[in-house]
C-alpha positions in Angstrom: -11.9 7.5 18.3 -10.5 10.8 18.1 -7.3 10.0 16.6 -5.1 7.7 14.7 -3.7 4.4 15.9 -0.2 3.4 15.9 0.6 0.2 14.3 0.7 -1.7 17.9 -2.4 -0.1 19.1 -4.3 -1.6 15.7 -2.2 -5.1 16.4 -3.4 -4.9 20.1 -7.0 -4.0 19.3 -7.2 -6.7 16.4 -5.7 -9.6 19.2 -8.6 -8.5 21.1 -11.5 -9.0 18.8 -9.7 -12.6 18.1 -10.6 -12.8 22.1 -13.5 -11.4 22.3 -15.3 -13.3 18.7 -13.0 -17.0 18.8 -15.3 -18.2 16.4 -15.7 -15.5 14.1 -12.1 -13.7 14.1 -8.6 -15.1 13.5 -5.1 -13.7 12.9 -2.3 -15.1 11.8 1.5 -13.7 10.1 1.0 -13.5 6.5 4.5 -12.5 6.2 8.2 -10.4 7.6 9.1 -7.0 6.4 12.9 -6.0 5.2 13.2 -5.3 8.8 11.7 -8.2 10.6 8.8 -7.2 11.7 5.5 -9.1 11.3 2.7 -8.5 8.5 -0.7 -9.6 9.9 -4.1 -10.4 8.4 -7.1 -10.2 10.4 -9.6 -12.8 9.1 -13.4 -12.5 9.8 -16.2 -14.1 9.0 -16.8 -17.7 6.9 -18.0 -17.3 3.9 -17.1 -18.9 0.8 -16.0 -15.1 -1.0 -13.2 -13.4 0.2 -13.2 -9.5 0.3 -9.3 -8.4 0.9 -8.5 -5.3 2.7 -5.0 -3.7 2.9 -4.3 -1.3 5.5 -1.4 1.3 5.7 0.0 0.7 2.2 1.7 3.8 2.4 3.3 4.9 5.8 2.1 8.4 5.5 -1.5 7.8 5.5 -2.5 6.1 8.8 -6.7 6.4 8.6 -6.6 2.6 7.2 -5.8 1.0 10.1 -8.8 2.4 12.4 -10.8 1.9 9.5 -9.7 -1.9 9.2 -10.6 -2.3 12.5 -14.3 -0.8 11.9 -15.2 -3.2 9.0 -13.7 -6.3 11.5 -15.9 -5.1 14.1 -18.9 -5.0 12.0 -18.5 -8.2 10.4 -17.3 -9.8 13.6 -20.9 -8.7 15.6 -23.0 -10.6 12.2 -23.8 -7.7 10.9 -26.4 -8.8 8.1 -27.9 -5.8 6.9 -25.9 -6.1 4.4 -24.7 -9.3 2.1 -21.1 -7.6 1.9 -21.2 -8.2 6.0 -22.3 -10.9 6.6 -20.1 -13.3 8.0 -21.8 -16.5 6.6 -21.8 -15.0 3.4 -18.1 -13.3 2.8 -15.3 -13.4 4.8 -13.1 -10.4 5.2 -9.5 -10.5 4.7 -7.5 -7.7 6.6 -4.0 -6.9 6.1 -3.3 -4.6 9.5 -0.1 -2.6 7.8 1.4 -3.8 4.3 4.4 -1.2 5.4 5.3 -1.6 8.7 8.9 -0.2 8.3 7.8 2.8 6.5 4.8 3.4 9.5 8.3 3.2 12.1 9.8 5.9 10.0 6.4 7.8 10.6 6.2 7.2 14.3 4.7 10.5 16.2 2.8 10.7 12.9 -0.4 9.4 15.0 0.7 12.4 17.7 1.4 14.8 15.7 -2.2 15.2 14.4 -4.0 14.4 17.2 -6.3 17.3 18.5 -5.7 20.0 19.0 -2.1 19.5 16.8 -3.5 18.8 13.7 -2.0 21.4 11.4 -0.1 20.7 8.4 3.5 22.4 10.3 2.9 19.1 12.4 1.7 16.3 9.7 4.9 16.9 7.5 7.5 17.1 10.3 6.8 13.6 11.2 5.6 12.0 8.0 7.4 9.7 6.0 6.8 8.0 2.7 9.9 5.4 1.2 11.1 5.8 -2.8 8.9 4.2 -4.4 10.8 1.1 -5.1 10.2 0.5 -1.9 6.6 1.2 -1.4 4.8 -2.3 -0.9 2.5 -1.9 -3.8 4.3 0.2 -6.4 7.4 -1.7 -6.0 6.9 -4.5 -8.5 6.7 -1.1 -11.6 9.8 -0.4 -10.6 10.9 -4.2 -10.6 11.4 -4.5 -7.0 11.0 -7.6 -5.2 10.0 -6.9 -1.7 8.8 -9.4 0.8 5.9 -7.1 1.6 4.7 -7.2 -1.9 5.3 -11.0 -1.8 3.3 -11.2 1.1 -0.1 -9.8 -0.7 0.7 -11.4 -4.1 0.9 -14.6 -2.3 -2.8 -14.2 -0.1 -4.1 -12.5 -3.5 -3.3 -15.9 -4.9 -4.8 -18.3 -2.1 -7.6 -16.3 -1.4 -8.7 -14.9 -5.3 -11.0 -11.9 -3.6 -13.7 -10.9 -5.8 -12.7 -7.3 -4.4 -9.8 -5.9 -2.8 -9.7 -2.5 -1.0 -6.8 -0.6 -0.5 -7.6 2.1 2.3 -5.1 5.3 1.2 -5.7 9.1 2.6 -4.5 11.9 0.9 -3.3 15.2 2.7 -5.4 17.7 1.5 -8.1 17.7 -1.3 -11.7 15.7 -1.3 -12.2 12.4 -1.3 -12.0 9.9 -4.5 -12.3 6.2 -5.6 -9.7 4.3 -8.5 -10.8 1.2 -9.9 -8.7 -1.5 -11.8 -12.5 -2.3 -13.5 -15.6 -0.7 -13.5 -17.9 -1.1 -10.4 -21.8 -0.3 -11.7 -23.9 1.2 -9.0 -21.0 2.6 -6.6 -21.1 5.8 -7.8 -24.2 7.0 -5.7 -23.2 5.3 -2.2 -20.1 6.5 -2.6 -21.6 10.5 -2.9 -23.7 9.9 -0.3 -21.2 8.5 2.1 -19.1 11.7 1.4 -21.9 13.9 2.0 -23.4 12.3 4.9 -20.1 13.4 6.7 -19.8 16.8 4.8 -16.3 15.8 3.0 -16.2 16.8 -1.2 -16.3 14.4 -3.9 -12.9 15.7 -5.9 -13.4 16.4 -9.6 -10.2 15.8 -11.0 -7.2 14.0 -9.4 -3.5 13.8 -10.1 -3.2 10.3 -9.0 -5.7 9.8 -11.8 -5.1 12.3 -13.8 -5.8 10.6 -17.1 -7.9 7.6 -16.3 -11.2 7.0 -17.6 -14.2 9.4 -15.1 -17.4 7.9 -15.6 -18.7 9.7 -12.5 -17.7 12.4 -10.4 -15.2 10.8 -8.1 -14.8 7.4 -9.6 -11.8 6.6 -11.7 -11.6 3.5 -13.9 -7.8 2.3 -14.7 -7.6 2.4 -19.1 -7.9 -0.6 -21.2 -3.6 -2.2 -21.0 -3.0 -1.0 -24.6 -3.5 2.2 -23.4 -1.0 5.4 -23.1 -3.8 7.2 -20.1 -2.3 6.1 -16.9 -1.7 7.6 -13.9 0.3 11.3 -13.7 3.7 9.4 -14.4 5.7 6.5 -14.1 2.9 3.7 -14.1 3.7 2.6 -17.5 3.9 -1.2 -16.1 1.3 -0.4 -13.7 -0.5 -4.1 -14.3 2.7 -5.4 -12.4 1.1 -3.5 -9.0 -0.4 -5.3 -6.7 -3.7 -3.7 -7.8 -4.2 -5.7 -11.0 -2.9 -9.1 -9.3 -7.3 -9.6 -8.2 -7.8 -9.8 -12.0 -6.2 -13.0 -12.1 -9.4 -14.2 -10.8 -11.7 -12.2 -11.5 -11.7 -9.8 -9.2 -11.6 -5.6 -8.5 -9.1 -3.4 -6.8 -10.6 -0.2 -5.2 -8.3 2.2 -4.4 -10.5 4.2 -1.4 -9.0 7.9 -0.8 -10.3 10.1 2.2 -8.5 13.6 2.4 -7.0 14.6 6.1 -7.7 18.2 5.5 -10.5 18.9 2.9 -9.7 21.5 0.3 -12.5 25.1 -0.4 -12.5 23.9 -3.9 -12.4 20.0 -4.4 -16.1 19.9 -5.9 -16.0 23.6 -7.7 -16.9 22.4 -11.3 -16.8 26.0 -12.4 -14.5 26.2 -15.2 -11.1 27.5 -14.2 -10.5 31.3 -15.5 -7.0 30.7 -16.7 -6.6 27.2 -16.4 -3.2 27.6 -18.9 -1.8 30.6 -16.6 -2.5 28.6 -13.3 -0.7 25.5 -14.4 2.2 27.3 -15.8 2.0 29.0 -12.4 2.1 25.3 -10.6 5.0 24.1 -12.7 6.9 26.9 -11.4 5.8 26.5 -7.5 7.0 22.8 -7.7 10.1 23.1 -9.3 11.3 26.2 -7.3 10.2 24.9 -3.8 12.2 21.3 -5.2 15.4 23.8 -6.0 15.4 25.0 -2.7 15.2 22.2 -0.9 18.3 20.3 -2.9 20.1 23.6 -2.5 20.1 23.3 1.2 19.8 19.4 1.2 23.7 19.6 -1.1 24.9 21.9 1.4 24.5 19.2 4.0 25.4 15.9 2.1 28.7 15.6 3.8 27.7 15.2 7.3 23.9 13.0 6.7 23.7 9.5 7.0 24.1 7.7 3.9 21.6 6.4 1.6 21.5 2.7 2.4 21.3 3.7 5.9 19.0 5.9 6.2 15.3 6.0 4.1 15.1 9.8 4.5 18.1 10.3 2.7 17.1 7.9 -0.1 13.9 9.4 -0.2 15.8 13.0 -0.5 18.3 11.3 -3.5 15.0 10.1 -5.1 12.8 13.2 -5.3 16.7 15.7 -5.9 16.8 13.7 -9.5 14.3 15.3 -11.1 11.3 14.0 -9.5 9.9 17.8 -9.4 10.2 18.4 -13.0 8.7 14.8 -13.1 5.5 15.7 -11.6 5.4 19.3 -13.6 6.3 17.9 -17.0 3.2 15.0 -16.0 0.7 17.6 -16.4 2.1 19.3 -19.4 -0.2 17.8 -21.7 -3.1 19.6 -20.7 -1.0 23.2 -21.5 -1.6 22.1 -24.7 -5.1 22.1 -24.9 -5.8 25.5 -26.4 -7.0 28.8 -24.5 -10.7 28.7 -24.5 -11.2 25.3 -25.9 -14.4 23.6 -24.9 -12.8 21.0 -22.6 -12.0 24.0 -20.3 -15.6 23.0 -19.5 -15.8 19.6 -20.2 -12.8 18.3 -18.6 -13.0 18.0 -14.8 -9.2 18.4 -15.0 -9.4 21.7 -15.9 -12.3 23.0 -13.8 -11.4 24.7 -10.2 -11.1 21.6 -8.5 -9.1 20.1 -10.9 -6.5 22.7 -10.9 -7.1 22.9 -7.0 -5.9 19.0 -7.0 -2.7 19.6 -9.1 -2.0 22.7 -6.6 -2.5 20.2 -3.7 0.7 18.4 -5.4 3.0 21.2 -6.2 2.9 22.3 -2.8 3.1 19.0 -1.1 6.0 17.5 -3.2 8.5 20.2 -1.9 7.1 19.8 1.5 7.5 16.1 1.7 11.3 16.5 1.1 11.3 19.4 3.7 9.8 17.9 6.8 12.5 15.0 6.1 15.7 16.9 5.9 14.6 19.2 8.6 14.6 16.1 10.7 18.3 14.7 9.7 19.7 18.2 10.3 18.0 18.2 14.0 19.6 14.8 14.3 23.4 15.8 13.0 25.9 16.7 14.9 27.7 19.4 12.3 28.0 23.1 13.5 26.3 23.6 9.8 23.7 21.9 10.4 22.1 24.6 12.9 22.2 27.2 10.5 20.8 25.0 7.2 18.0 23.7 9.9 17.0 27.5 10.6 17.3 28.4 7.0 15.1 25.5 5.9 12.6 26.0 8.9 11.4 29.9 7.8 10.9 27.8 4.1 8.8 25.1 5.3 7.0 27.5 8.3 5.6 30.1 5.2 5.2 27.0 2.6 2.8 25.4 5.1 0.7 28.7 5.7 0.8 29.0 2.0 -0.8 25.6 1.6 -3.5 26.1 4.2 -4.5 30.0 3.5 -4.2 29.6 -0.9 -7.1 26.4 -0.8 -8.8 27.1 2.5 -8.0 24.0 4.3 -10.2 22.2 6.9 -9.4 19.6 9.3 -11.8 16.4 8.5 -12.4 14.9 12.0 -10.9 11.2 12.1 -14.3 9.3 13.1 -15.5 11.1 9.8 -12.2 10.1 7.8 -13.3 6.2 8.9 -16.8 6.3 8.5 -16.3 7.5 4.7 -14.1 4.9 4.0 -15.4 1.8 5.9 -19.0 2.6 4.4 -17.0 3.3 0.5 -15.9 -0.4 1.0 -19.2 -1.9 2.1 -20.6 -0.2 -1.1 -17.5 -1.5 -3.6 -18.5 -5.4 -1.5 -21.6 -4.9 -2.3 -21.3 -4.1 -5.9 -18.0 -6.7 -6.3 -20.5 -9.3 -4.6 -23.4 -8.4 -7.4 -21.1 -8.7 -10.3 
């Protein structure tokens, strides 16, 4: 498997394992998106423990679902070289897309990075991620109710998983693991899964920016009473769908596998400047975000509106402030004195820590980009021609920026899955062991 699947090629392919291992497999609606469309969960194996897995979370990251698939497989031939896979022991829980709308506003996302398209030009032209009160698992922060969230709360409740994976990519960096608990011993299978497939551990994330780091690659969620949480906005974050396994007992492993792999993920050298280069990032995000809503006002008239279209809500969403959002999130680390010894302590302020935040302040203006390019191909308006070109040269040397400034490499998609689906046997095996 060369590529990713479409949503209906991972729905056709589970169906057929149901044919293929009656006994073994079963699938069955677990719930209906906004839109109507059907959220499925793969079941496999018997056993009394229940591991849940949760595919496509966000629409934008579409290595989950071939990964899903690989873990069914394994468990659905009896695998038993492991007590994580073995079907008499645990059965596996698979949610085949917890977004299915947002994964329809990303269709020719699968396409677009298939060999020997895969660049970055491509990825963001046809990728879509919703606000994020309306991203399945983030929703309930934002005190959403959405059906897809209602959904997983619902089999989180009837089947009380001792370990829930959620299987999320990331555009360009290494690859990294966030816990809502600690997860002794996963630490080492987790390294050598990355390194077995020649994709970096990242030292320092912003999606974990100022969690707890007990080893390279592994972030533990803080204690509730604690101000450490992710970059920004996750001040409620134990209403996520993530905490709901602690009801029971149970874990939440965020798993993270990068599409392109970054020069610098696993540089632990300690940054030269690491002040200068975030004042410099601060900059880059907020001026790329200025440029877009400059060209993005100039065409409000003649777009869809909002409540019609989740481009444009997206585009309202990131225009109020959601740049100087992300900038001001890392301010606290500008105050950390010039030459201070956690310039070498701190993986946040190593190379690959200020590589990760300049993964982010490019990204953010080119996420906005790639979607108003495609309402002003879709409008009608003389204007929009002209704003279309204007905004085109932008994104065309933003995305050569990206991939020449931290050395980008393509990470095969049979590597992407094998990273993840053996970082979840691992977190099983742990959660099982607990």
């Amino acid at each position: 498997m060369h590529r990713y699947l479409t949503v209906a090629e991972v729905t056709e392919s589970a169906r057929r394992l149901v044919s293929r291992f009656p006994g073994a497999c079963r699938l069955r609606r677990i719930g209906t998106s906004r839109a109507g469309r059907p959220i499925l969960m793969l079941s496999v194996g018997h056993g009394q423990r229940h591991v849940l897995v949760v595919a496509r979370p966000h629409s934008d990251e579409p290595v989950g679902g071939a990964t899903a698939l690989a873990l069914a497989e394994r468990v659905a031939d009896g695998d038993r070289r492991s007590r994580a896979t073995d079907p008499d022991t645990v059965t596996w829980d698979i949610v085949l897309c917890l977004d299915p709308d947002g994964a329809a506003q990303s269709e020719g996302l699968e396409a677009a990075t298939a060999a020997p398209g895969h660049t970055l030009d491509r990825y963001y032209r046809a990728a879509f991620r919703p606000v994020a009160a309306e991203q399945p698992e983030w929703a309930p922060i934002e005190g959403r109710r959405l059906p897809e969230s209602r959904a997983l709360f619902d089999a989180i409740d009837e089947l009380r998983p001792v370990l829930q994976c959620s299987l999320h990519s990331v555009d360009a960096g290494g690859t990294w693991v966030q816990l809502t608990r600690g997860l002794p011993g996963l630490a080492a299978p987790f390294r050598a899964s990355a390194t077995s497939v020649g994709v970096p551990v990242q030292h320092g994330t912003y999606d974990a920016l100022y969690w707890e780091n007990p080893a390279p690659g592994i972030h533990v969620l803080p204690p509730p009473d604690s101000t450490a949480r992710l970059a920004a906005g996750s001040e409620n974050i134990g209403l996520s769908t993530w905490c709901a396994p602690q009801r029971y007992g149970g874990v939440t492993a965020i798993v993270e596998v990068p599409l392109w792999a970054t020069g610098t993920a696993d540089d632990l050298s300690p940054h030269p400047d690491p002040a200068g280069a975030l004042r410099e990032l601060s900059g880059l995000v907020r001026e790329g975000g200025r440029q877009v809503t400059a060209v993005f006002e100039k065409a409000r008239g003649f777009l869809p509106p909002a409540g019609d279209s989740p481009p444009r809500r997206v585009l309202e969403w990131m225009a109020d402030g959601l740049y100087d959002l992300v900038a001001e999130s890392w301010e606290p680390l500008l105050r950390q004195p010039d030459g201070d010894s956690g310039t070498t302590a701190s993986p946040r302020l190593t190379t690959a820590g200020i590589s990760a935040l300049e993964v982010v302040a490019r990204r953010q203006p080119l996420r906005a980009a790639g979607l108003l390019l495609r309402l002003l191909r879709a409008a009608d308006d003389p204007a929009a021609a002209v704003l279309h070109h204007e905004l085109d040269e932008l994104f065309t040397i933003w995305c050569t920026d990206f991939e020449q400034s931290l050395r980008l490499r393509w990470v095969p998609v049979p590597d992407q899955v094998a990273l993840q689906t053996r970082t979840v046997v691992a977190a099983a095996e742990c959660a099982l062991r607990r």
